[in-house]
DRENTORKOL-3810 file (N, C-alpha, C; in nm, 4 decimals):
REM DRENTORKOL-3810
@n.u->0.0847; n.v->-0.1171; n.w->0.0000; ca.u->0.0000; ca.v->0.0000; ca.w->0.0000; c.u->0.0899; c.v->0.1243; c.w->0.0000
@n.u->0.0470; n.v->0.1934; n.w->-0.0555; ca.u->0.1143; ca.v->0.3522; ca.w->-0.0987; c.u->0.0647; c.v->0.4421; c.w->-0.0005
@n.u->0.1028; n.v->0.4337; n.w->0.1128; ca.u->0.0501; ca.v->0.5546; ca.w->0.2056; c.u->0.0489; c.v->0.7210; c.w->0.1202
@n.u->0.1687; n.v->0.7406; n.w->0.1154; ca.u->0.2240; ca.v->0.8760; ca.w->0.0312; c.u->0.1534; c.v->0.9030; c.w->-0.0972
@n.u->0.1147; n.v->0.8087; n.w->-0.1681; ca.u->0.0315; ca.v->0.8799; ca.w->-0.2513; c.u->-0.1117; c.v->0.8743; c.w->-0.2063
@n.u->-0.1533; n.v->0.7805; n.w->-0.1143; ca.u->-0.2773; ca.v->0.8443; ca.w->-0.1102; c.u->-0.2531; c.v->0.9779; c.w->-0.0045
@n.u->-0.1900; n.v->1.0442; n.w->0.0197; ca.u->-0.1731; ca.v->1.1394; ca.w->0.0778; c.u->-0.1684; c.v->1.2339; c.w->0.0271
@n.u->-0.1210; n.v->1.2441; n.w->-0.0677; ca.u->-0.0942; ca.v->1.3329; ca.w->-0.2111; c.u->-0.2568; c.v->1.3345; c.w->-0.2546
@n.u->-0.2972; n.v->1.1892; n.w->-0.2687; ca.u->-0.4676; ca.v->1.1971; ca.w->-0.3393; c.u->-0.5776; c.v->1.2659; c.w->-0.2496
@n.u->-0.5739; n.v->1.2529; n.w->-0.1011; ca.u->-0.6623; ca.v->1.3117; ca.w->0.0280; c.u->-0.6082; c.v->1.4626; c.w->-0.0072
@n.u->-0.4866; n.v->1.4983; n.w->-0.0088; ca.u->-0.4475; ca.v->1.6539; ca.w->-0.0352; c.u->-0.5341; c.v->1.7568; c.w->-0.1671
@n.u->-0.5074; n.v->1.6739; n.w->-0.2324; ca.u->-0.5641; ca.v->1.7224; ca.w->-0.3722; c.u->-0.6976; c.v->1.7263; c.w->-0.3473
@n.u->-0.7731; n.v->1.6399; n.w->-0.2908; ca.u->-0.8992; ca.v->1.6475; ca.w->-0.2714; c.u->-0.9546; c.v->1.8036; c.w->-0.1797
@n.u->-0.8748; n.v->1.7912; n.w->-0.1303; ca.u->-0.8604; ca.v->1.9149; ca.w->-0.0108; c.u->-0.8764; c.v->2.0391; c.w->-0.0172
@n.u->-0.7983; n.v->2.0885; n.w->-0.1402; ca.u->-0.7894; ca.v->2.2330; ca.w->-0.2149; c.u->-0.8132; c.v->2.1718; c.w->-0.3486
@n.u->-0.9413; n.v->2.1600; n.w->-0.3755; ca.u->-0.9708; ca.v->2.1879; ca.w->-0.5389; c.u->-0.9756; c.v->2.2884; c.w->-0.6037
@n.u->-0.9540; n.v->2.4115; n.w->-0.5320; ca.u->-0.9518; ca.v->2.5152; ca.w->-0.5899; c.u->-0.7885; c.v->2.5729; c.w->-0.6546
@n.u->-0.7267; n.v->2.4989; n.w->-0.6076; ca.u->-0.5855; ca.v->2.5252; ca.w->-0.6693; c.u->-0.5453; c.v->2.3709; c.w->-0.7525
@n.u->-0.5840; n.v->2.3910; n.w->-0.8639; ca.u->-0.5620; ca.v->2.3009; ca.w->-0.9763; c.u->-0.4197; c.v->2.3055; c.w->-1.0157
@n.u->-0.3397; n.v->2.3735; n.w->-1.0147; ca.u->-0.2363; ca.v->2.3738; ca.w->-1.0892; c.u->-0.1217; c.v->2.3209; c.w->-0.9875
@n.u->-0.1384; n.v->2.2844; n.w->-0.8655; ca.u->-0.0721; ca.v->2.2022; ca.w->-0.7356; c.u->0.0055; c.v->2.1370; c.w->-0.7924
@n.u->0.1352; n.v->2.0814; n.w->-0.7343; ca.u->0.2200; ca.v->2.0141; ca.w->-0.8065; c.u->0.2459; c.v->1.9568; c.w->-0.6158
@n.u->0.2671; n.v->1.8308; n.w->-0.6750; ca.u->0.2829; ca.v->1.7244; ca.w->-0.5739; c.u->0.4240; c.v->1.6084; c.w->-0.5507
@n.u->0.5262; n.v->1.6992; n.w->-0.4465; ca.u->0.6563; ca.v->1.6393; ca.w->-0.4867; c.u->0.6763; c.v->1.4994; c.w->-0.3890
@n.u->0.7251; n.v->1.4304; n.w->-0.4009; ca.u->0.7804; ca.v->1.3265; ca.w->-0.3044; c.u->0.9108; c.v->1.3103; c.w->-0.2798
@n.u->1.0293; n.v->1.3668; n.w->-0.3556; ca.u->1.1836; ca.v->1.3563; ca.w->-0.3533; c.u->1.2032; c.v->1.5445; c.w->-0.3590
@n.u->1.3358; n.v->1.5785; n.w->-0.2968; ca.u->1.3812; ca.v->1.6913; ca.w->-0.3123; c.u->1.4270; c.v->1.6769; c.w->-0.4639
@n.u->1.3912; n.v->1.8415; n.w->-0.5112; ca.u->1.4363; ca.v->1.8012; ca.w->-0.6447; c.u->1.5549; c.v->1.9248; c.w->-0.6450
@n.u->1.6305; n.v->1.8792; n.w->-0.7186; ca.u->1.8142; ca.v->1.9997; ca.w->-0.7363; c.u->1.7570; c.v->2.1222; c.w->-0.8168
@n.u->1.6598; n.v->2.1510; n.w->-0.8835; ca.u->1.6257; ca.v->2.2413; ca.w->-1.0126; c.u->1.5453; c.v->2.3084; c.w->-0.8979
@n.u->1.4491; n.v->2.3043; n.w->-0.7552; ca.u->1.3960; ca.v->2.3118; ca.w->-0.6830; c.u->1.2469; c.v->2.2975; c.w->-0.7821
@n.u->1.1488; n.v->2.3664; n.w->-0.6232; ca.u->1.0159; ca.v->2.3286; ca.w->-0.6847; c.u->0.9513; c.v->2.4557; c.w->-0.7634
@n.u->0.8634; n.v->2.4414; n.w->-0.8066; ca.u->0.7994; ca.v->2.5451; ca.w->-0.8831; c.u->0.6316; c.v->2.5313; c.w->-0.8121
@n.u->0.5979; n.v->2.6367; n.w->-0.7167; ca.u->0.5019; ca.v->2.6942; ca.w->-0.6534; c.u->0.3635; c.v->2.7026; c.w->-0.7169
@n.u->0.2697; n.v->2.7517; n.w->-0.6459; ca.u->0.2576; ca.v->2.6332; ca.w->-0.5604; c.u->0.2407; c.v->2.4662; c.w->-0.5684
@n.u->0.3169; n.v->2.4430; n.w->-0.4241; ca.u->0.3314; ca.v->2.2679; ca.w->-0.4110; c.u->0.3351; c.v->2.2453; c.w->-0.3001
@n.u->0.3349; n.v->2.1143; n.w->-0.2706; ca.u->0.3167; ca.v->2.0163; ca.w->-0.1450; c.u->0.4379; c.v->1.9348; c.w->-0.1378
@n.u->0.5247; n.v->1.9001; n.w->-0.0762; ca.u->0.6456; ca.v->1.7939; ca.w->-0.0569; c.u->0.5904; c.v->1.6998; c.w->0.0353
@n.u->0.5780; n.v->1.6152; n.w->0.0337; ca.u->0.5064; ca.v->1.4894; ca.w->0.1034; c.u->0.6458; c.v->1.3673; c.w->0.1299
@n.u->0.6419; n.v->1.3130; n.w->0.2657; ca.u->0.7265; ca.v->1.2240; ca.w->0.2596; c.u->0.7442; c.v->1.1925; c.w->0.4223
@n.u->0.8064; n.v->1.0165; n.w->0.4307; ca.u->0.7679; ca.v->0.9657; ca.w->0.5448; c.u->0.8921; c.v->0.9986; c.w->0.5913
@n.u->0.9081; n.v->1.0083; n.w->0.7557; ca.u->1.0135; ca.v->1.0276; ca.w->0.8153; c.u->1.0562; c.v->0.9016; c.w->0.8775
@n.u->0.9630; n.v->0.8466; n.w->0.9638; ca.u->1.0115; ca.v->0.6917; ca.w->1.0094; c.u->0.8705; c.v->0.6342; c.w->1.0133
@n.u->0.9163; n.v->0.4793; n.w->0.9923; ca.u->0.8207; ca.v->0.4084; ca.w->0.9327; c.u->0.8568; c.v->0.2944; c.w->1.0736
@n.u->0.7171; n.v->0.2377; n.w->1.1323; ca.u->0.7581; ca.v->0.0945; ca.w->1.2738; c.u->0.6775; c.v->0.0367; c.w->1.1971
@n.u->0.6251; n.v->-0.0829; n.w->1.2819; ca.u->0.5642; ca.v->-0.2170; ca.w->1.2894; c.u->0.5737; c.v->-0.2642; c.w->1.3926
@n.u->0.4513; n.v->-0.3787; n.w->1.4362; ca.u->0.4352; ca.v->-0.4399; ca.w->1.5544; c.u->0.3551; c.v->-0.5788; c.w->1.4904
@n.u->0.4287; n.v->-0.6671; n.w->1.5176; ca.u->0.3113; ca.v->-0.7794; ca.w->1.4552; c.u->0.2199; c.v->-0.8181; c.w->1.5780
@n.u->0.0913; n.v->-0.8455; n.w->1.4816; ca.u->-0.0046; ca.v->-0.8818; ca.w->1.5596; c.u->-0.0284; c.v->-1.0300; c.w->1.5693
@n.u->-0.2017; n.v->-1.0946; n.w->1.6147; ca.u->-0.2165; ca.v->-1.2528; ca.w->1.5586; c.u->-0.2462; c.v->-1.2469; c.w->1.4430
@n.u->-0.2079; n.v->-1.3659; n.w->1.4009; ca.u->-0.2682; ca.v->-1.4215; ca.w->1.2769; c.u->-0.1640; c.v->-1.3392; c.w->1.1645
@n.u->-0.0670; n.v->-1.3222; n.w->1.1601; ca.u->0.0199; ca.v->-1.2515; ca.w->1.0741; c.u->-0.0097; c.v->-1.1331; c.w->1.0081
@n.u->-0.1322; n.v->-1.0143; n.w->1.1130; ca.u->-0.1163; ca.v->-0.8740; ca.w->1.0859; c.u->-0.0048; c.v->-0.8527; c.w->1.1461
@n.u->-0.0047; n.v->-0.7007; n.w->1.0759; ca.u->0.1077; ca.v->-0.6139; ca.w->1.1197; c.u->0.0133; c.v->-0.4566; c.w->1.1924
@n.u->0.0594; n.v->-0.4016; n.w->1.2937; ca.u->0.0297; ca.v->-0.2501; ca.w->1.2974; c.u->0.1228; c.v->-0.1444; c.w->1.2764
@n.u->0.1390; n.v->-0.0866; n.w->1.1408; ca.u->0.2175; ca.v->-0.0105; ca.w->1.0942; c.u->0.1927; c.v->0.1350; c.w->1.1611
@n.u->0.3025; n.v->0.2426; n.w->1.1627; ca.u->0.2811; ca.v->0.3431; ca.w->1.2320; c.u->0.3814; c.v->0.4591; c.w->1.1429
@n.u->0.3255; n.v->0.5192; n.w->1.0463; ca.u->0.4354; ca.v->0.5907; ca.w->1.0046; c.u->0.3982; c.v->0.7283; c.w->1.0372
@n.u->0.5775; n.v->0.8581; n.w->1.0416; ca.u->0.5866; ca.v->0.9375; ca.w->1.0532; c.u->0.6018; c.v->1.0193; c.w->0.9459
@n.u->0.4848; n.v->1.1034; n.w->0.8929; ca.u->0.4401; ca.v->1.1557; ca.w->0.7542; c.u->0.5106; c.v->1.3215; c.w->0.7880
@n.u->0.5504; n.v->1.4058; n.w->0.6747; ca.u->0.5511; ca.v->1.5443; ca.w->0.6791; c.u->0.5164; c.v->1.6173; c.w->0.5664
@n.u->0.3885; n.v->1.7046; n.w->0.5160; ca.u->0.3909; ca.v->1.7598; ca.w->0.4399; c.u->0.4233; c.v->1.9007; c.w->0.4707
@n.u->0.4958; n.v->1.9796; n.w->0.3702; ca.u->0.5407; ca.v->2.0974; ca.w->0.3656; c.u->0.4690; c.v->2.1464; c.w->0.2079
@n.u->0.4021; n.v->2.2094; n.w->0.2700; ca.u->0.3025; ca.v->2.3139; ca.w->0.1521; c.u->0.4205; c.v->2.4378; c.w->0.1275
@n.u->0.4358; n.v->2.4919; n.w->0.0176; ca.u->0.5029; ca.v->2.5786; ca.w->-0.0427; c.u->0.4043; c.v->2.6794; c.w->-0.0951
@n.u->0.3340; n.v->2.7834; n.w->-0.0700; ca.u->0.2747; ca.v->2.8673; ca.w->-0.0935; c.u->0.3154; c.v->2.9305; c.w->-0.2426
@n.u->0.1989; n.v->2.9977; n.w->-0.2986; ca.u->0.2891; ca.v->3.0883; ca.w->-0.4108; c.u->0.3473; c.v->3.1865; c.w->-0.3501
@n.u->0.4589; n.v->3.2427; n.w->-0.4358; ca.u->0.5739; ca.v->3.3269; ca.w->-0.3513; c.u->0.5251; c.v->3.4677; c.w->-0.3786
@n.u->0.5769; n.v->3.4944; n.w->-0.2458; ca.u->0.5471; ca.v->3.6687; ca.w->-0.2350; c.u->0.6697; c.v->3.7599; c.w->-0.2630
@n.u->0.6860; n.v->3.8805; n.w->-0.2626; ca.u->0.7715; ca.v->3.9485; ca.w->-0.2180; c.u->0.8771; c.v->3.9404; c.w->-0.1273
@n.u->0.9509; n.v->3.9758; n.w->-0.1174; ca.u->1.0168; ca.v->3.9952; ca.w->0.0483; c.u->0.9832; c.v->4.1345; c.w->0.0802
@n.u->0.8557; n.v->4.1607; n.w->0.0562; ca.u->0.8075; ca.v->4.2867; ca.w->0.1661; c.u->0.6853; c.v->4.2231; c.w->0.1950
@n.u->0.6306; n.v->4.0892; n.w->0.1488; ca.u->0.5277; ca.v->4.0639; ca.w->0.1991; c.u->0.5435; c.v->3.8851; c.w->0.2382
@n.u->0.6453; n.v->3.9180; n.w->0.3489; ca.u->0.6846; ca.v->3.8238; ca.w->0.4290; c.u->0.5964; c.v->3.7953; c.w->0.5076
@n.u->0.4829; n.v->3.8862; n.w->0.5994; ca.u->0.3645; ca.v->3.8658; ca.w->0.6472; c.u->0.2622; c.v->3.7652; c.w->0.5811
@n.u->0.2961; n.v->3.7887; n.w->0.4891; ca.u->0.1877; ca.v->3.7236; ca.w->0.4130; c.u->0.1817; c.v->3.5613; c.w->0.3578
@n.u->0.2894; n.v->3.5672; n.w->0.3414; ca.u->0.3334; ca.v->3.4209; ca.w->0.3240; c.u->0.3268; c.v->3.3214; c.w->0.4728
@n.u->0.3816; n.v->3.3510; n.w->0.5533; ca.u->0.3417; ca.v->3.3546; ca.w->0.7145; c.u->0.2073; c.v->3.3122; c.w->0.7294
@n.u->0.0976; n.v->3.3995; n.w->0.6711; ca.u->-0.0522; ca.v->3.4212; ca.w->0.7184; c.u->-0.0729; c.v->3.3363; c.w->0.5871
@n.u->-0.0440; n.v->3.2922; n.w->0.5045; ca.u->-0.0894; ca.v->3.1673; ca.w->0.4386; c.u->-0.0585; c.v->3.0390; c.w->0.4678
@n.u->0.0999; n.v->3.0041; n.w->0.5114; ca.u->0.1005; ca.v->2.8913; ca.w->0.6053; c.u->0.0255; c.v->2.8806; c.w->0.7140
@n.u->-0.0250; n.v->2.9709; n.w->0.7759; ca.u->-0.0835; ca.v->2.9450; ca.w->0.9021; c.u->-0.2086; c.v->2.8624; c.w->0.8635
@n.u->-0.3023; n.v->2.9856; n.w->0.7454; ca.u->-0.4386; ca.v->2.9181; ca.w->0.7107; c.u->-0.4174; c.v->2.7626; c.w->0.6650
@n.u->-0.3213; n.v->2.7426; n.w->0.6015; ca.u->-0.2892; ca.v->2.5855; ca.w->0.5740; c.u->-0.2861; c.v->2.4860; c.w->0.6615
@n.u->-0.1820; n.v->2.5463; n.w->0.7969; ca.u->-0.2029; ca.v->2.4688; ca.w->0.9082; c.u->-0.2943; c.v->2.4211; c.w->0.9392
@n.u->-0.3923; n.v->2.5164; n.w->0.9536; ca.u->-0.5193; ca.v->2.5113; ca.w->1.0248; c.u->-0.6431; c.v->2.4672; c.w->0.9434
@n.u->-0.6350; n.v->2.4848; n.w->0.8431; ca.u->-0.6934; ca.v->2.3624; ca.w->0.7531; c.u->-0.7002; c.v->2.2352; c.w->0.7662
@n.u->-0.5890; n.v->2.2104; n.w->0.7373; ca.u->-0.4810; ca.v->2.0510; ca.w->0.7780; c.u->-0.5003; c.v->2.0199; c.w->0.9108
@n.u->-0.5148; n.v->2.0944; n.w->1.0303; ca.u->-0.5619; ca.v->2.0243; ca.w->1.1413; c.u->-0.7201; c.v->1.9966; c.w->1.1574
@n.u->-0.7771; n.v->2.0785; n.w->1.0968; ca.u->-0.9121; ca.v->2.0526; ca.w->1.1135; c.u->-1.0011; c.v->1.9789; c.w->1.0319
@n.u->-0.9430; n.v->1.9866; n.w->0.8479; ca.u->-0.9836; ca.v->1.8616; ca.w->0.8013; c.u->-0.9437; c.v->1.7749; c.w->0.7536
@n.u->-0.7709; n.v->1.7627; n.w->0.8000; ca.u->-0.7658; ca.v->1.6409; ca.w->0.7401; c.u->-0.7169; c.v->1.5350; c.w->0.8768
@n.u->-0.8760; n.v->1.3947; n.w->0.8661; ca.u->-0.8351; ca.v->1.3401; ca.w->0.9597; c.u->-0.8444; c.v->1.1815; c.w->0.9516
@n.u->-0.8662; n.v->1.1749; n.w->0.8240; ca.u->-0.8730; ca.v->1.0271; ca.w->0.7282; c.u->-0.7305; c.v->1.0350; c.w->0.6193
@n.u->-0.6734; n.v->0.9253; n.w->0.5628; ca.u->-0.5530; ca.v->0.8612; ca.w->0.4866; c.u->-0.6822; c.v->0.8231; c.w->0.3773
@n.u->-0.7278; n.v->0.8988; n.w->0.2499; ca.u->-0.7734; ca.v->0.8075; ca.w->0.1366; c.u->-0.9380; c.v->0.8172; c.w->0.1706
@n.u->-0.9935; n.v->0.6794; n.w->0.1666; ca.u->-1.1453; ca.v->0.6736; ca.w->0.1772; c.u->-1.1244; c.v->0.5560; c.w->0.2563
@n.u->-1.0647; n.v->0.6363; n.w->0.3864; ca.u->-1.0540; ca.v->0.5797; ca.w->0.5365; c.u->-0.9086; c.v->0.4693; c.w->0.5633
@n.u->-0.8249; n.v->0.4586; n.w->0.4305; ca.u->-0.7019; ca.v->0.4152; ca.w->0.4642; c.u->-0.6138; c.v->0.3868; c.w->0.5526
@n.u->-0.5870; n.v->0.4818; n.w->0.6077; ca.u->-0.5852; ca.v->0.4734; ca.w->0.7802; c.u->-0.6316; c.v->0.6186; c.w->0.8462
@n.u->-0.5900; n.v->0.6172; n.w->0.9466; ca.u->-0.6104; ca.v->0.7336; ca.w->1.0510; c.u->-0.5173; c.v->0.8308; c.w->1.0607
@n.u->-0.5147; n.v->0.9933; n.w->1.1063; ca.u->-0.4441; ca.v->1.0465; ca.w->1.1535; c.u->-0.4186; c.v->1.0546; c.w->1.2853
@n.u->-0.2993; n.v->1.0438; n.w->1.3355; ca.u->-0.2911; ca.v->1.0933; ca.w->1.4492; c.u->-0.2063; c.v->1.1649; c.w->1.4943
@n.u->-0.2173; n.v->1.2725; n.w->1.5942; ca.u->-0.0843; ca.v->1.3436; ca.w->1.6238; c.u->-0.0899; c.v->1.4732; c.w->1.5659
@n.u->-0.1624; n.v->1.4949; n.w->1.4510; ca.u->-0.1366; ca.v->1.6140; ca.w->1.3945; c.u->-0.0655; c.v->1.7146; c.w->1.4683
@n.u->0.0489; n.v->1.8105; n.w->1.4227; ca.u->0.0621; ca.v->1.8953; ca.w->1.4379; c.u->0.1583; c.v->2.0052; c.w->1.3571
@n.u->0.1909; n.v->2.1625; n.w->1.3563; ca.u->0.2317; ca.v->2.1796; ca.w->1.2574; c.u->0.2916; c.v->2.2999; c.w->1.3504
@n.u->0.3981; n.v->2.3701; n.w->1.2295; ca.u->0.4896; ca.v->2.5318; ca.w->1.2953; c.u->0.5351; c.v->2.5968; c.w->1.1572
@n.u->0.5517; n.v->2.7116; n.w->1.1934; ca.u->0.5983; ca.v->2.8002; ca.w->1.0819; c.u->0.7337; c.v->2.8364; c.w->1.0838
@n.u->0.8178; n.v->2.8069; n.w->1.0185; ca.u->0.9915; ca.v->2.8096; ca.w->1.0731; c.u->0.9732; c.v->2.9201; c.w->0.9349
@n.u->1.0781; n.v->3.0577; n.w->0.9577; ca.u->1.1037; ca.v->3.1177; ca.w->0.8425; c.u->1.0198; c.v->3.0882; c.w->0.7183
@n.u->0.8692; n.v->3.1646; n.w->0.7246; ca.u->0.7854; ca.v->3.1059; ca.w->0.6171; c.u->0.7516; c.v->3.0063; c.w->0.5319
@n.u->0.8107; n.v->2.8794; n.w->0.6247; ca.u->0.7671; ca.v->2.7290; ca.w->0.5537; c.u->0.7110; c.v->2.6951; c.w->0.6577
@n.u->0.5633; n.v->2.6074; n.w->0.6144; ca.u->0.5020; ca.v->2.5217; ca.w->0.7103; c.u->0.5510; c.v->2.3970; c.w->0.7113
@n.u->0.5888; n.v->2.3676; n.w->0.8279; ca.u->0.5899; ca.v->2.2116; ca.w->0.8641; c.u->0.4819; c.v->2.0949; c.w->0.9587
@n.u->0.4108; n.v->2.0313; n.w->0.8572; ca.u->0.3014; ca.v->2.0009; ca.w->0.9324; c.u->0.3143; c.v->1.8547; c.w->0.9461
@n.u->0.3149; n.v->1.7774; n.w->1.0461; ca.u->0.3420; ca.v->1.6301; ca.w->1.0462; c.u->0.2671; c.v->1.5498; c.w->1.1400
@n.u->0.2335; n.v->1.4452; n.w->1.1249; ca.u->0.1491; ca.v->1.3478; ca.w->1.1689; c.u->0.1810; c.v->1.1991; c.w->1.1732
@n.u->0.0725; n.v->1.1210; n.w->1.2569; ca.u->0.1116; ca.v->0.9955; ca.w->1.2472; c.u->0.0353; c.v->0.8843; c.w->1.1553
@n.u->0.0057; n.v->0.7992; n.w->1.0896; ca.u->-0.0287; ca.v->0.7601; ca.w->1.0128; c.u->-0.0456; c.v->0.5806; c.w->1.0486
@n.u->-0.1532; n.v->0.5411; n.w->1.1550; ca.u->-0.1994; ca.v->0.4245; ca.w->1.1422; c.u->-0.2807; c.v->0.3342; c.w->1.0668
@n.u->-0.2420; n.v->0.1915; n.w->1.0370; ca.u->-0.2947; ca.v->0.1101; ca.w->0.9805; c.u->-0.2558; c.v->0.0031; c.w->1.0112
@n.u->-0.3749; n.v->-0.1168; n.w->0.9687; ca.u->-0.3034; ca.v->-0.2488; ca.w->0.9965; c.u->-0.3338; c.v->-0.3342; c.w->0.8609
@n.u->-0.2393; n.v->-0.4071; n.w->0.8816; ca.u->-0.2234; ca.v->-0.4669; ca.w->0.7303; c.u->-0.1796; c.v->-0.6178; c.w->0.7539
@n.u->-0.1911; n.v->-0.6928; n.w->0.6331; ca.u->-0.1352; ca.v->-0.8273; ca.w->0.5897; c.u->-0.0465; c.v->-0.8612; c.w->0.5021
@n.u->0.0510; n.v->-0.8570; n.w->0.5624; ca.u->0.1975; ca.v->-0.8423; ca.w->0.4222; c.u->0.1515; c.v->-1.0088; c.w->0.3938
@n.u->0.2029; n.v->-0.9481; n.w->0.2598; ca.u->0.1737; ca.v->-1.0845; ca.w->0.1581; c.u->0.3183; c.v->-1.1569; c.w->0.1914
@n.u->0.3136; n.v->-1.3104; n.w->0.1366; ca.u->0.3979; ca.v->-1.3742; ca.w->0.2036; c.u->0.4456; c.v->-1.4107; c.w->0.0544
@n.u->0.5892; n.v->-1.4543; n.w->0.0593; ca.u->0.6436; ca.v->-1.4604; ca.w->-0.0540; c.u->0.6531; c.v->-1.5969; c.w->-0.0553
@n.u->0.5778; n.v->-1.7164; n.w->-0.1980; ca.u->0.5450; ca.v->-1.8172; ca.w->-0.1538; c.u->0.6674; c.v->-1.8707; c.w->-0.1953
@n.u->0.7702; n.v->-1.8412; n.w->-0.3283; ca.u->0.8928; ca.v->-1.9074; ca.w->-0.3343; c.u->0.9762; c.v->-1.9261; c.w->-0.2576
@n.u->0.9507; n.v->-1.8571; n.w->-0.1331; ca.u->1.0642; ca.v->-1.8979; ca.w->-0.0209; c.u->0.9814; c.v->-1.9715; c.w->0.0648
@n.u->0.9128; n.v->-1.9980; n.w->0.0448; ca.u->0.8315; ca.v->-2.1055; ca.w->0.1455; c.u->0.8317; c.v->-2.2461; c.w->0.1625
@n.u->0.8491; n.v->-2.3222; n.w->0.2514; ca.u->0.8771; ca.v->-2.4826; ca.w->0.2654; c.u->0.7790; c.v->-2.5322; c.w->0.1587
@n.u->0.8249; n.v->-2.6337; n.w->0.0492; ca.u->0.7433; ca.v->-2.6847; ca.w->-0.0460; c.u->0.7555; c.v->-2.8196; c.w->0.0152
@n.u->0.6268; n.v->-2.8976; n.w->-0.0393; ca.u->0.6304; ca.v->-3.0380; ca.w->-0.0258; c.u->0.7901; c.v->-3.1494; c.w->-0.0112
@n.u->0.7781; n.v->-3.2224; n.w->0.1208; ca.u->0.8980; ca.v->-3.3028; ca.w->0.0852; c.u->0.9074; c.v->-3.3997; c.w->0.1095
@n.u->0.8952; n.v->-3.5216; n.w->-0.0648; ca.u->0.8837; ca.v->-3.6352; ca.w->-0.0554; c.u->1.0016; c.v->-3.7352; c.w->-0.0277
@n.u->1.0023; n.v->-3.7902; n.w->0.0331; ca.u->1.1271; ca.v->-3.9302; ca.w->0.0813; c.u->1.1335; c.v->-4.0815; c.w->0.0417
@n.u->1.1822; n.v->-4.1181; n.w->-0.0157; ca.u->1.1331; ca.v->-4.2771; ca.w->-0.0524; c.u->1.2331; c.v->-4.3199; c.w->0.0468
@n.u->1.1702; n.v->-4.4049; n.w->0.1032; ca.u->1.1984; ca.v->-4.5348; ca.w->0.2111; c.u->1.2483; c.v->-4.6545; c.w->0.1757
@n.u->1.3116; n.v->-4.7577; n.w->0.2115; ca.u->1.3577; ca.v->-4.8775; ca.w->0.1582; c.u->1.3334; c.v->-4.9451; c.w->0.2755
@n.u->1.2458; n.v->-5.0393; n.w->0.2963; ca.u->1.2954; ca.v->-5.1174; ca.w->0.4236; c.u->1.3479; c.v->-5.3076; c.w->0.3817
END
């Protein structure tokens, strides 16, 4: 399962009013071109459960990139991360069409970038890889 893109897909859903969103997952060297979202996990656990679930727990961060202002309207860029924040805490509280859960939300404004990050539960059934698996093993006997 693709946590990160459905994260990218719940985002987009989010602001339909900004169509032209560009949705990164890797730092890129050319940088980004505004507005965009950088999406990406920080640490990823597991806990196995019975019956060979798992409860996965990952540490998600999106950083929204506003369109750019001035540097006289440093306020402003500021007061658009914020509204983002606060968006993002209030509606986003589902992964997908209920994928997993959020939890943890929380977010800060460092030098006009938002950093907003969360936790990201689910439980799952890793598929088992059957070629490595004990196959039948026949013995002929002699007595």
């Amino acid at each position: 399962m693709d946590i990160i893109a459905e994260v990218i897909n719940t985002i987009a859903k989010m602001f339909p009013e900004d169509s032209d969103l560009e949705f990164y997952r890797n730092n890129q060297e050319q940088g980004f071109s505004e507005p965009c979202f950088f999406v990406r996990s920080i640490r990823n656990a597991g806990k196995e459960q019975l019956f060979g679930y798992q409860m996965r727990e990952r540490l998600i961060a999106i950083r929204p990139f506003p369109k750019r202002f001035e540097e006289n309207e440093a306020d402003r860029a500021i007061e658009q991360c914020e509204v983002i924040g606060e968006r993002l805490m209030h509606e986003f509280r589902y992964v997908g069409d209920h994928v997993c859960k959020v939890f943890d939300p929380s977010y800060e404004v460092t030098d006009g970038v938002l950093d907003f990050r969360f936790y990201a539960k689910y439980r799952t059934l890793p598929t088992i890889n059957e070629s490595k698996t004990m196959q039948t093993l026949t013995k002929e006997v002699r007595l």
